[in-house]
PAZAPA-4460 file (N, C-alpha, C; in steps of 0.05 Angstrom, whole numbers, plus 32768, in hexadecimal, padded with zeros to 4 digits):
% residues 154
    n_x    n_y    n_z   ca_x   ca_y   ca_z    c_x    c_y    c_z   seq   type   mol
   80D9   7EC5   8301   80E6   7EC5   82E7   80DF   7EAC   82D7     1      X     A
   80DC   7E92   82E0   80D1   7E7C   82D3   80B7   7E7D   82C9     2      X     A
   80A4   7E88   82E1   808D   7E90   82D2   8088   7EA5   82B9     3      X     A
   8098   7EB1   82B9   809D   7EC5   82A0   809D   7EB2   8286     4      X     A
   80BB   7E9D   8286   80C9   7E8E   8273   80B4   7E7F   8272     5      X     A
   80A5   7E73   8284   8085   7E56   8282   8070   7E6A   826C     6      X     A
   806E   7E81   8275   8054   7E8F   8269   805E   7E90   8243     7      X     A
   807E   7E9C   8247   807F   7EAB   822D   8083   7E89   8218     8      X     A
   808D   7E77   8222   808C   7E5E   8218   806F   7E4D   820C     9      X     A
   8061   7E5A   8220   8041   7E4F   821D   8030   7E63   8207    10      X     A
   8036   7E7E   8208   802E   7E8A   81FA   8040   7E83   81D2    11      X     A
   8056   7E85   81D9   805F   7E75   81BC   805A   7E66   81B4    12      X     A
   804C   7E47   81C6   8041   7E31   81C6   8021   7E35   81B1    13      X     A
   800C   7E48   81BC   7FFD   7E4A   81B7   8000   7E5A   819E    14      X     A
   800B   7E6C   8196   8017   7E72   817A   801E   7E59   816C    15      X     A
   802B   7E4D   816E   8035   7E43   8156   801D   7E2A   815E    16      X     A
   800A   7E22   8171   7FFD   7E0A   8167   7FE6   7E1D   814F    17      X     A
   7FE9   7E36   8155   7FCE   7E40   8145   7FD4   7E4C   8127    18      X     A
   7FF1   7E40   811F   7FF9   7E46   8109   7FF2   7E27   80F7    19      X     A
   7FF1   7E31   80DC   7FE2   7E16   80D0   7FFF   7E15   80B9    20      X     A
   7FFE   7DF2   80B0   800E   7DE4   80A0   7FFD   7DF2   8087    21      X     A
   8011   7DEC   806F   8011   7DE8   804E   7FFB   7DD7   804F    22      X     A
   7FF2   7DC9   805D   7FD9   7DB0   805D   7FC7   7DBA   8061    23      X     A
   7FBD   7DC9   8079   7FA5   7DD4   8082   7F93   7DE6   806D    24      X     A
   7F7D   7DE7   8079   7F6B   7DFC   805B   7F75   7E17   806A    25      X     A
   7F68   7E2A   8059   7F72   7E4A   8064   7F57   7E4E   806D    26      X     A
   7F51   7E56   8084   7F38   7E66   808B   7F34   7E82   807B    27      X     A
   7F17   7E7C   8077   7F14   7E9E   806B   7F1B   7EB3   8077    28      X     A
   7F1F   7EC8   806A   7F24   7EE1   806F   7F10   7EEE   8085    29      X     A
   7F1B   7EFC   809B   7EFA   7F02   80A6   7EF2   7F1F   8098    30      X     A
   7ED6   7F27   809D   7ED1   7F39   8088   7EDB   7F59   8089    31      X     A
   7EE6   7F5A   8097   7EF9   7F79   809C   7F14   7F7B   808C    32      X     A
   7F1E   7F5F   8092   7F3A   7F65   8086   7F34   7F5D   8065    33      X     A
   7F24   7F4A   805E   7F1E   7F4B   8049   7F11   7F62   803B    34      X     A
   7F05   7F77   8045   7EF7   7F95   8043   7F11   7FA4   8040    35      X     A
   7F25   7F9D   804D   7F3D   7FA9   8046   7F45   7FA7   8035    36      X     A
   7F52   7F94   8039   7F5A   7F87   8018   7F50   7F98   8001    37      X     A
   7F30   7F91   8002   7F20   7F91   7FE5   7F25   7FB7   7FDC    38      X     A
   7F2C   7FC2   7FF8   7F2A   7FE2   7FF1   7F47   7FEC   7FEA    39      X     A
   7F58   7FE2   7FFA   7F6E   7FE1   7FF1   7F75   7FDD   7FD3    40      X     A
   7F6E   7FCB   7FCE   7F6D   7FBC   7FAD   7F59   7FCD   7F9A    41      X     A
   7F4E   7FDB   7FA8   7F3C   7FE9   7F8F   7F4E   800F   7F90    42      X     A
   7F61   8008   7FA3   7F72   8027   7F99   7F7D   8023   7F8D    43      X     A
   7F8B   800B   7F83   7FA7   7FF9   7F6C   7F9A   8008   7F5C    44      X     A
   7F7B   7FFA   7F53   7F71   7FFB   7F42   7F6E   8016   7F33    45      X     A
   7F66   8027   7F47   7F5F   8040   7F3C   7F76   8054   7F36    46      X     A
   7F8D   8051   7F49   7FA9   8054   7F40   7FB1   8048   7F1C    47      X     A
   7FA5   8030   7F17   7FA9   8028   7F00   7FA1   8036   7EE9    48      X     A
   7F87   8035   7EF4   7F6E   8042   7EDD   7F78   806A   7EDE    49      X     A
   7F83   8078   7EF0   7F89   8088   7EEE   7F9E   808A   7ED3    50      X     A
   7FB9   807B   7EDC   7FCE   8078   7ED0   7FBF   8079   7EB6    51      X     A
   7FAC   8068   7EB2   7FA5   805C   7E98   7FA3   8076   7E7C    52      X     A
   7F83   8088   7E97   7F7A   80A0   7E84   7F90   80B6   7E8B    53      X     A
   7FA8   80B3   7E9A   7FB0   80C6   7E9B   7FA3   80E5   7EAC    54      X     A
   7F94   80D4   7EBC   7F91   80E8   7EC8   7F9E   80F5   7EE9    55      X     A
   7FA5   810D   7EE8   7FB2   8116   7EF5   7F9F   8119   7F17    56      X     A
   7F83   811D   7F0F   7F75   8124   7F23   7F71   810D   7F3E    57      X     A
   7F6B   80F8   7F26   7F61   80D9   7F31   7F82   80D1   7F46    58      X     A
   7F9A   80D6   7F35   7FB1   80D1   7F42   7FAF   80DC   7F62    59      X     A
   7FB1   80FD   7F62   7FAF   8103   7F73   7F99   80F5   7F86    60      X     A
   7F80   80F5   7F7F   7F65   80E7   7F90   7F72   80CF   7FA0    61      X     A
   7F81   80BB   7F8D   7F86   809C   7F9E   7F9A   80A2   7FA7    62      X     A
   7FAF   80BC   7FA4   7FCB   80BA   7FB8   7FCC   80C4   7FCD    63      X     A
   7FB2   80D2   7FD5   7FA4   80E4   7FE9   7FB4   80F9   7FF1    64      X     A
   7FBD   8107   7FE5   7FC4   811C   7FE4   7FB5   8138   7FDE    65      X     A
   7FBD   814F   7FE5   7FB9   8167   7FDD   7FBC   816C   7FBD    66      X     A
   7FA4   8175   7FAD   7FA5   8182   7F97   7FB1   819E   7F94    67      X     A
   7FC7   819C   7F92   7FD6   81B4   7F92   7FF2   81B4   7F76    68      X     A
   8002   81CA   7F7A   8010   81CC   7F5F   8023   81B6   7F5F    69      X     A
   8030   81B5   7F7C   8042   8197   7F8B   8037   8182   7F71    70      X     A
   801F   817C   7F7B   8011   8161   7F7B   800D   815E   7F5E    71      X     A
   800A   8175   7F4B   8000   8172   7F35   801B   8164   7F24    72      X     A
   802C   8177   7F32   804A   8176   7F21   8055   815B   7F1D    73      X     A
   8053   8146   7F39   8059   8134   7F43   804A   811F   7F2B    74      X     A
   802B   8130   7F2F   801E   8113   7F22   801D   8115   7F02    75      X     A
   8023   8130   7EF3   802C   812E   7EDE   8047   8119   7EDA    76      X     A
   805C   811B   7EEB   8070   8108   7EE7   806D   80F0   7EE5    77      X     A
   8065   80DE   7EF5   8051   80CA   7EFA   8043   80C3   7EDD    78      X     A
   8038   80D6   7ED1   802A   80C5   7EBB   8034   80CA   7E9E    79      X     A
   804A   80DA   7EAB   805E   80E0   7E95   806D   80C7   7E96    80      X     A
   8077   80BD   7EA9   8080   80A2   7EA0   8071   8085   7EA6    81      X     A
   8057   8086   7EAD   8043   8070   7EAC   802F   806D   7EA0    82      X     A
   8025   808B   7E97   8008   808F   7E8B   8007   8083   7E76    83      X     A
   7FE9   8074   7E6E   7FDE   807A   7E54   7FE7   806C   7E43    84      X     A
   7FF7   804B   7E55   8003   8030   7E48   7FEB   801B   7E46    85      X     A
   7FD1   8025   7E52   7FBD   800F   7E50   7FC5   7FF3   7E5B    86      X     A
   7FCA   7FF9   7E77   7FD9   7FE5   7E93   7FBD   7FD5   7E95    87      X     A
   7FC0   7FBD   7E95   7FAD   7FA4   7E97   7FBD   7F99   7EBF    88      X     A
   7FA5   7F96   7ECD   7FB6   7F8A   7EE2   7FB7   7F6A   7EE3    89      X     A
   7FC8   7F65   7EEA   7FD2   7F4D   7EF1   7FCD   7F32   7F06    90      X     A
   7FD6   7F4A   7F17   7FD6   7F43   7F33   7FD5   7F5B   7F48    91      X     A
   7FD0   7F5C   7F5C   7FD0   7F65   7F75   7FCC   7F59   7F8A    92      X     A
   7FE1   7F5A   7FA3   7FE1   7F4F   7FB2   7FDD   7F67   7FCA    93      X     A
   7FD3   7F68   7FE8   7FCB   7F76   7FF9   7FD1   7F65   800D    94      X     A
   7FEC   7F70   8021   7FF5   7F6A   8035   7FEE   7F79   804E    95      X     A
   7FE3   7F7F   8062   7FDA   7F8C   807D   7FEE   7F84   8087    96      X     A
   800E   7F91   8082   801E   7F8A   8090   8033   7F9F   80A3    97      X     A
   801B   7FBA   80AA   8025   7FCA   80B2   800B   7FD7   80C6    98      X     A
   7FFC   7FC2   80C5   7FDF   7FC3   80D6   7FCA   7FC4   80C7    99      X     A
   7FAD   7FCD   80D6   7F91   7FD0   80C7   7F90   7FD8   80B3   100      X     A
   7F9D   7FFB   80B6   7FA0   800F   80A1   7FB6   8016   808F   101      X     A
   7FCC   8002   8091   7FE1   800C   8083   7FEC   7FF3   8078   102      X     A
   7FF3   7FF1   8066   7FFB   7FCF   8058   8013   7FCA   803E   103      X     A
   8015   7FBC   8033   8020   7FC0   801E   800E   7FB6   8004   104      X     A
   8013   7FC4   7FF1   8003   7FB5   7FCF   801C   7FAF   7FC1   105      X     A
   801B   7F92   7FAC   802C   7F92   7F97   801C   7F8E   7F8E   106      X     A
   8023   7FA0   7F71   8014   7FA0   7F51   802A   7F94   7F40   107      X     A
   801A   7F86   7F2E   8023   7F77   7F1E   8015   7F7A   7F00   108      X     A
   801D   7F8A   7EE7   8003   7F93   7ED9   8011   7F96   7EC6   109      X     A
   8003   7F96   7EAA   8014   7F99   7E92   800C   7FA6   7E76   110      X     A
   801E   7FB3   7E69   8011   7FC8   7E5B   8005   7FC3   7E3B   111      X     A
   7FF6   7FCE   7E30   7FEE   7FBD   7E14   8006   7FB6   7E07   112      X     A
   801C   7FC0   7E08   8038   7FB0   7DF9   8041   7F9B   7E07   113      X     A
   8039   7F93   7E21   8041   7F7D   7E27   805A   7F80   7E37   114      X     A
   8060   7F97   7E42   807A   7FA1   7E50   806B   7F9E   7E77   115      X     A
   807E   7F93   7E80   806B   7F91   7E9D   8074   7FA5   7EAF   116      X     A
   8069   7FA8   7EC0   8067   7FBA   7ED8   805F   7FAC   7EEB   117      X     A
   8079   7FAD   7F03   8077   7FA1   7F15   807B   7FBC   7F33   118      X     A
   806D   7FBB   7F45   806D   7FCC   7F51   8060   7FCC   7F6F   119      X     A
   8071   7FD0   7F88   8069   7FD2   7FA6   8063   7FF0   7FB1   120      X     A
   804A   7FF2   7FBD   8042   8004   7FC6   803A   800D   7FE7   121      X     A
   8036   8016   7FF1   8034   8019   8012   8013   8020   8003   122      X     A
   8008   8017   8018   7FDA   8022   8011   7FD9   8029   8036   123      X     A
   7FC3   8040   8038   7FC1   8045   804C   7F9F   804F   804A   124      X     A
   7F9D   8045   8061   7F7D   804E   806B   7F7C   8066   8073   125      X     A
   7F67   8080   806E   7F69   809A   8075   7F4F   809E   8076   126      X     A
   7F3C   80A5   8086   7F1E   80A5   8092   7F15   8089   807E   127      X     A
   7F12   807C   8082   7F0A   8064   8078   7F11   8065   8054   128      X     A
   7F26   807C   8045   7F2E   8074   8026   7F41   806C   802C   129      X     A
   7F47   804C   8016   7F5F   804C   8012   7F74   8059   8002   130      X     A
   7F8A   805A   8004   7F9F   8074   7FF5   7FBA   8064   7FE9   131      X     A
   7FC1   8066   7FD6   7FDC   805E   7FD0   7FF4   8075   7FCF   132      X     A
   800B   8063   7FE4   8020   8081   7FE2   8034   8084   7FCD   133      X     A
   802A   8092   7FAF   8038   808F   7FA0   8049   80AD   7F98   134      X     A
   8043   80C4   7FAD   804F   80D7   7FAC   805E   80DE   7FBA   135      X     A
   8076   80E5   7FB8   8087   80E6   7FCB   8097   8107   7FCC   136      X     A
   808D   811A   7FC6   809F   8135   7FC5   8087   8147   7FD8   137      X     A
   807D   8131   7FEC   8060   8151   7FF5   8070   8161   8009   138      X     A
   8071   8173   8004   8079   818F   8016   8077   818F   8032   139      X     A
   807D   8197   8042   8080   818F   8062   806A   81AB   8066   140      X     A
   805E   81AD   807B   8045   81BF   807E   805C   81D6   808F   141      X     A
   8049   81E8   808B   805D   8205   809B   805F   8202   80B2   142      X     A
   8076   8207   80B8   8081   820B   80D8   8084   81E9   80E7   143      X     A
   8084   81D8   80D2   8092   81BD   80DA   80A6   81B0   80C7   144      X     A
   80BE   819B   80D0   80D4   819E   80CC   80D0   817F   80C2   145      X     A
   80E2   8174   80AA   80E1   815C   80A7   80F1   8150   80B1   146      X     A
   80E6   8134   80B1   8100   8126   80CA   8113   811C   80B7   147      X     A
   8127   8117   80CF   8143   811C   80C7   8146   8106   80BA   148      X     A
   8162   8100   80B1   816F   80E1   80AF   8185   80DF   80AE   149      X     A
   818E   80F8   80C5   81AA   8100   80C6   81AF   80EA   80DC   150      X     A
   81CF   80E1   80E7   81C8   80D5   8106   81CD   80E6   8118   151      X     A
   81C7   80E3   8126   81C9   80F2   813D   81E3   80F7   814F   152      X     A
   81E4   810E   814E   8204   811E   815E   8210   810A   8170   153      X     A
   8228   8103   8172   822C   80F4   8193   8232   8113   81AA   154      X     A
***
């Protein structure tokens, strides 16, 4: 049992000596997660530039979804209340904080009136595209059940 408490102590040890002060420089990015990043950040983008022309197709493309009546309906809504404000971005930030393939984006972007849009997104890797999940009504496939969020019986 001490050797347990010696190891897990030594292992925290070596964590936190390999964490760096407000002082230290930041090592670069290595080039995968930065490949992430940069793909991740270019679905904001195209999410944006969709919004922008209003297009319904491009929406669907970066939300990776099915082109279907669902999807159309959804993404008409969508640019029914985002489209076609001529969104300048701001900022974006890309967090890998849900692993390789799945992370979070905040957009930060603003429209030619000068009204801002501030906005957090889940981005997910799917055969090597990145995807933003900005649709949320997709239909459960036949003969499977959506999960619950009931609690459970005692």
């Amino acid at each position: 049992m001490k050797r347990r408490r010696l190891l897990a102590v030594l292992a925290v040890l070596v964590v936190a000596s390999g964490c760096s002060s407000s002082d230290d420089k930041v090592a670069p990015a290595s080039p995968s997660s930065s490949a992430s990043a940069d793909g991740a950040r270019k679905a904001v983008e195209t999410y944006v530039n969709a919004l922008n022309s209003r297009s319904a197709t491009d929406l669907i493309a970066v939300g990776g979804v099915k082109d279907a009546k669902w999807s159309r309906q959804e993404a008409a809504q969508i640019l029914a209340d985002r489209g076609g404000r001529g969104w300048k971005i701001k900022d974006v930030q890309i967090e890998h904080d849900m692993g390789p393939n799945t992370g979070s984006a905040r957009l930060v972007a603003e429209d030619k009136a000068g009204k801002p849009l501030q906005d957090t997104f889940t981005v997910m890797r799917q055969k090597g595209t990145w995807h933003l999940v900005v649709f949320t009504h997709q239909p459960t496939e036949p003969g499977k059940e959506p999960a619950s969020t009931d609690k459970p019986g005692s």
